[in-house]
C-alpha positions in Angstrom: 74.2 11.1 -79.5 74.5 10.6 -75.6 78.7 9.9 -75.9 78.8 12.7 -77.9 77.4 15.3 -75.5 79.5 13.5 -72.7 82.7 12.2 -74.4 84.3 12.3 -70.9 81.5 10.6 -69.1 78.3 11.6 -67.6 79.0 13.9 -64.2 75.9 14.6 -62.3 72.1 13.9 -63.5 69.2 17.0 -62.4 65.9 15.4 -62.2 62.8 17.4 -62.2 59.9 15.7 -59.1 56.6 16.5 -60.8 56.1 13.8 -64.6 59.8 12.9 -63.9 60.7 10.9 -60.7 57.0 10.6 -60.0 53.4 10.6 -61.8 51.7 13.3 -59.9 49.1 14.4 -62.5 46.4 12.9 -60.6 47.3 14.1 -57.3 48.0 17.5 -58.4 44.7 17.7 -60.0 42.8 16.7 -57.0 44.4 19.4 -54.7 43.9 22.3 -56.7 40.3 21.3 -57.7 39.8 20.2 -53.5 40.7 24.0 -53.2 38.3 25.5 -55.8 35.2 23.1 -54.3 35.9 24.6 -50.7 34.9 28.0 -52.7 32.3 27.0 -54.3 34.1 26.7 -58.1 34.0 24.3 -60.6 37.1 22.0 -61.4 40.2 23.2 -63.3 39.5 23.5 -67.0 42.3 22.1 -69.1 44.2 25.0 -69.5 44.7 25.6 -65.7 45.5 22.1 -65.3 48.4 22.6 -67.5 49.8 25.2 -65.9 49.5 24.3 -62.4 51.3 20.8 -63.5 54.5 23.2 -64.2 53.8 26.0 -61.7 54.6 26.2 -58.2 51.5 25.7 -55.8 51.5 29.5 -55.1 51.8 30.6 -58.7 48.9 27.8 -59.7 46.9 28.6 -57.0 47.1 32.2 -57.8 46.6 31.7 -61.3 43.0 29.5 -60.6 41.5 31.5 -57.9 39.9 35.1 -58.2 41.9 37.7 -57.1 39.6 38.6 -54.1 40.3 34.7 -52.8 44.0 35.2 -52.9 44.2 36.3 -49.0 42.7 32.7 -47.8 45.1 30.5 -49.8 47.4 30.0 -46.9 44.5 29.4 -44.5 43.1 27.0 -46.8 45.8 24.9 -48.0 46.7 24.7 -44.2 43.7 24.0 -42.6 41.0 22.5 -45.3 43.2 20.1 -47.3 44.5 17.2 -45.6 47.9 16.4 -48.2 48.9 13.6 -46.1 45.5 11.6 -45.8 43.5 12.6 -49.3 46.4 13.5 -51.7 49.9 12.0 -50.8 48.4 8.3 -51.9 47.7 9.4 -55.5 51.5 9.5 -55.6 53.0 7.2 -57.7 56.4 6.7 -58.3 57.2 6.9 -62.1 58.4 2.9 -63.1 61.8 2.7 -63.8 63.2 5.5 -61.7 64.4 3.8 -58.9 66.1 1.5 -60.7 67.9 3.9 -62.7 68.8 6.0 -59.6 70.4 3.3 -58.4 72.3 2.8 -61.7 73.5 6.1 -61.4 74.5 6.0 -58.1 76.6 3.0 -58.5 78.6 3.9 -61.6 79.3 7.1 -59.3 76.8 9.6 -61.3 76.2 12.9 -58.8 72.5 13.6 -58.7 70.3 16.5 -57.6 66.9 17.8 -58.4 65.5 20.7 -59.2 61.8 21.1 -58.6 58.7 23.6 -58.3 57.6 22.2 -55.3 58.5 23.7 -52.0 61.1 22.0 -49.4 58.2 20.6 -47.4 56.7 19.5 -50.7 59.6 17.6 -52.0 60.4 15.9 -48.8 57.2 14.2 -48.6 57.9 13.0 -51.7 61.2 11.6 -51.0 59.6 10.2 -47.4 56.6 8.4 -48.3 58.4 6.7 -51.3 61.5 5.8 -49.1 63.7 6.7 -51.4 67.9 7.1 -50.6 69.7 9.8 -49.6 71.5 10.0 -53.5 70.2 13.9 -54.2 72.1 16.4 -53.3 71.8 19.3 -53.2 67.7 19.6 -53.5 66.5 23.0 -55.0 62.8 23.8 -54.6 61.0 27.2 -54.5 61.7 27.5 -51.0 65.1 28.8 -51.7 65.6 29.6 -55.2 63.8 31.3 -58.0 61.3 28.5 -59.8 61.9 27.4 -62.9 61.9 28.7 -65.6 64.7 30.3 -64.1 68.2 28.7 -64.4 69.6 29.7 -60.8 68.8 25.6 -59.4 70.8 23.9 -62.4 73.5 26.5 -61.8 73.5 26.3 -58.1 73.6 22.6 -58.7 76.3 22.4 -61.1 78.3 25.3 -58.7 77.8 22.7 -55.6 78.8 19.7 -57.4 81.7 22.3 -59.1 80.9 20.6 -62.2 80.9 22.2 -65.8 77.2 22.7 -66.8 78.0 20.8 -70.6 79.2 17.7 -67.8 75.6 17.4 -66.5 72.1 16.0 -67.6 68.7 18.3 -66.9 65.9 15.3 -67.3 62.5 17.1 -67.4 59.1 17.3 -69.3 58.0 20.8 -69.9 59.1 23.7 -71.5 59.8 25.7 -68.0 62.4 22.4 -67.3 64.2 22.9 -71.0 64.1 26.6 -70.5 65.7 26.8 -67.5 68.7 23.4 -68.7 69.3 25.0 -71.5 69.6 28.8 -70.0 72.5 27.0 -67.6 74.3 25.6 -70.4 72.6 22.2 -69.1 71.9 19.6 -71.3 68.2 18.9 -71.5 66.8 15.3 -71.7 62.8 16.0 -73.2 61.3 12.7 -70.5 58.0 11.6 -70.4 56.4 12.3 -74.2 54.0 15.2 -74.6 56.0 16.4 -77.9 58.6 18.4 -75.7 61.7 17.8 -77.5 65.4 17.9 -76.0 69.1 16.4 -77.5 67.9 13.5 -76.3 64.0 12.8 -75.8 62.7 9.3 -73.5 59.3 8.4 -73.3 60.8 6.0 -70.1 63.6 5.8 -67.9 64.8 2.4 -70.5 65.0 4.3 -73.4 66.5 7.2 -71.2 69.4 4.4 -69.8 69.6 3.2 -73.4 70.3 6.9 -74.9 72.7 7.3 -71.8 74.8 3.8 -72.4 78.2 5.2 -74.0 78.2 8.1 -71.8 77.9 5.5 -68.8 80.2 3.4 -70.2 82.6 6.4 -70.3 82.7 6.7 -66.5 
């Protein structure tokens, strides 16, 4: 399926941070439910777990909180949660990627990502898991509308002046596949969850094995 979509070869991969490059459930989780106990609330039910996962921290934060709270956000994320010490360590990089990054890079693969998370956000990421300088350009919600908007993939695709059907959006929710396919992106469903894509990868070695012909292309 993967040499059809790219008979010429694959151009540039997009990679979605959050249940893509990393596992961040857990640390997510604990941030937004650090933030309700400093009010006084009970955890995140389900639902708002869900939709913090694929929100950015504003929108999530927004979404949990009463509307009367919404003023002390800023003040609290700053100032009450320590990210670095109590949440960066439940970090963990999702197996497989680096090696497939590296893949990637070698065989001359361009690579961005496009992410919810803010600049500041993003770059902690890429710090505390040392991880090379291969992504370029790096869209966040710090300077483009979040997904499910398609303005990252098409910035991306614009910076690497690369035909969208050329390019690879690997994500795992519906705001990811909403926003590949709305660029003309094609969408790679990672991760499970029943999100579906034209081509779907529980891990990154069924994702390189999908990708073979279209590497083998290059």
């Amino acid at each position: 399926m993967s040499g059809a979509l790219f008979s010429h070869g694959l151009g540039g991969v997009i990679f979605d941070c959050d249940g893509v490059m990393i596992n961040s459930r857990a640390a997510n989780d604990e941030f937004y439910n650090r933030v309700l106990a400093y009010f006084g609330l009970p955890p995140m039910t389900p639902e708002q777990e869900a939709y913090s996962f694929m929100a950015t921290a504003g929108q999530a934060l927004r979404y949990i909180l009463p509307k009367r709270l919404h003023g002390e956000i800023d003040r609290v994320t700053r100032d009450e949660i320590n990210y670095q010490r109590d949440i960066l360590p439940l970090l963990r990089l999702m197996p497989g990627f680096r090696e497939f990054a590296d893949e990637l890079h070698d065989k001359g693969v361009r690579m961005a990502i496009a992410t919810n998370r803010t600049d500041q956000g993003v770059q902690r990421v890429l710090d505390f898991f040392s991880l090379p300088s291969y992504f370029d350009p790096v869209v966040t919600a710090s300077n483009a509308a979040p997904k499910p908007s398609p303005e990252g993939a098409l910035r991306i695709c614009s910076a690497w002046g690369m035909n969208p059907r050329d390019a690879l959006f690997v994500g795992d929710s519906a705001h990811d596949k909403e926003a590949a396919e709305a660029a003309g992106v094609t969408f790679a469903a990672f991760n499970g969850g029943g999100l579906q894509g034209r081509i779907t990868a529980p891990d990154f070695a069924v994702l390189r094995d999908a990708l073979a012909p279209a590497l083998a292309a290059r």
